[in-house]
N, C-alpha and C positions, 0 to 999 in steps of 0.2 A: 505783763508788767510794764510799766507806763513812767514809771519815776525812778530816780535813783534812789530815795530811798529804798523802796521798794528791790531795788537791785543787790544795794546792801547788807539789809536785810539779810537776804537770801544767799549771800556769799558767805554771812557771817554763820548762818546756821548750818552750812555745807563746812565751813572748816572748825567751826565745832561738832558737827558729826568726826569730822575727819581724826579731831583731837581726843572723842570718846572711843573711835576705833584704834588709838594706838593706845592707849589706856586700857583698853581692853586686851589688844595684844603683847601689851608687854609685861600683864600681869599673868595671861596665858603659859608665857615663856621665862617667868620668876625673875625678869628684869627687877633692879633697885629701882623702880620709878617714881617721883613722891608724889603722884596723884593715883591712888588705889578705886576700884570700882567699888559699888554702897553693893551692888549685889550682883556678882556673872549673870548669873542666870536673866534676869532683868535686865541688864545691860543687855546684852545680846541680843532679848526680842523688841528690847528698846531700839537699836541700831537696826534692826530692817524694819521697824515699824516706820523711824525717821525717813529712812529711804524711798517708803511710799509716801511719806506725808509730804516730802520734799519734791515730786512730781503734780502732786494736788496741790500747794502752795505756788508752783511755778506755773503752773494753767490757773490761779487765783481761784483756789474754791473752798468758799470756807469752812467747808464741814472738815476738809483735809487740814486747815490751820487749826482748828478747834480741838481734834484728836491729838496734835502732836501738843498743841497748849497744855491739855490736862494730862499727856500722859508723862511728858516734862513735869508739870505743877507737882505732880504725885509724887513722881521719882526723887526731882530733885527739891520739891519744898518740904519736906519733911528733912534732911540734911540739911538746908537752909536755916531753920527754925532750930534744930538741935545747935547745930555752930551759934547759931545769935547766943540758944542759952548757955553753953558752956561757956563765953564769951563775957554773958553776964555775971557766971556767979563764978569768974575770975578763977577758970582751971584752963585757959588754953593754952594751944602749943602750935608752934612754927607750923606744922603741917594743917591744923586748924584753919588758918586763914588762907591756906591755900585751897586746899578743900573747899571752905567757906566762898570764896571770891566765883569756884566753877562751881559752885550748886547757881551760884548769884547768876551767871551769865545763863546756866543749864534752862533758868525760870527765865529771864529778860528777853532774851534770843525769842523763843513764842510768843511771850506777851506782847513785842514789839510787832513781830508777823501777827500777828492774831488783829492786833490794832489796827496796822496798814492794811491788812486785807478789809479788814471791817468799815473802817471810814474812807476808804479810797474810792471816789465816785465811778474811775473807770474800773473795775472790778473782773469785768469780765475779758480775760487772755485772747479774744479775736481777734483776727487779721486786718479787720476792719478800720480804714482810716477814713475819719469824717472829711478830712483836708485833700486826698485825691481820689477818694471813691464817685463823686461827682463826676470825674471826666474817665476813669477807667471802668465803673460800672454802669453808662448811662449808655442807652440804647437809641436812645432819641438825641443826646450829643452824635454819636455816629450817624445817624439816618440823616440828621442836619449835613454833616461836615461830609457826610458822598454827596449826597444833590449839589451843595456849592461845589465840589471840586468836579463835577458832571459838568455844571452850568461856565466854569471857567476853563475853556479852555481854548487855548491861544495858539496863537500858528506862526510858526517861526519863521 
């Protein structure tokens, strides 16, 4: 990762994982919580699927942004689009827009990873820096810089 946004990004979808696992456990444990899960069972294999895609997203690779995209889109655009209608044909409730606002980030959050990974030129997570790998990877800077310090040498 190369940018802040990029940084962002990735913090943002690490504590929305974080906010779907307490979501998840405090429905487990019959907590009053006002954000309830669309489906356990999904949920669940959603939260360790994130967990690998959040290792492929942080080595920038995009088939790992592309999975958690679509399997976010799935999950949470269909919630998305149910809240806009209920919305529309003027039946909702307090917990609707709450609901509604985290399906809203559940789909943004990838879209946004999926984007930055996609149009970011440096793309690829290696160690490689254009700006000192000239003097720390050049072998021929070294074989230069022993003969001059061979060739200098002074007597005290």
């Amino acid at each position: 990762m190369t940018s802040m946004f990029s940084y962002l990004i990735t913090m943002f979808g690490g504590m929305f994982w974080l906010l779907r696992l307490v979501i998840a456990l405090a429905y487990t444990m019959n907590w009053n919580f006002p954000i309830q899960p669309l489906n356990f069972i999904t949920e669940i294999i959603l939260l360790f699927l994130t967990l690998i895609c959040m290792i492929f997203i942080i080595k920038r690779n995009i088939i790992g942004a592309l999975v958690y995209f679509v399997a976010y889109g799935l999950y949470f655009g269909t919630d998305l689009f149910n809240g806009v209608m209920n919305i529309i044909n003027g039946q909702p409730i307090v917990s609707d827009y709450l609901t509604l606002f985290v399906s809203f980030l559940g789909v943004l959050i990838p879209f946004l990873t999926v984007m930055d990974i996609f149009l970011n030129k440096d793309r690829t997570g290696t160690g490689k820096d254009k700006k000192t790998d000239w003097f720390y990877k050049n072998k021929d800077y070294d074989r230069q810089y022993d003969d001059r310090a061979d060739r200098n040498q002074y007597k005290f």
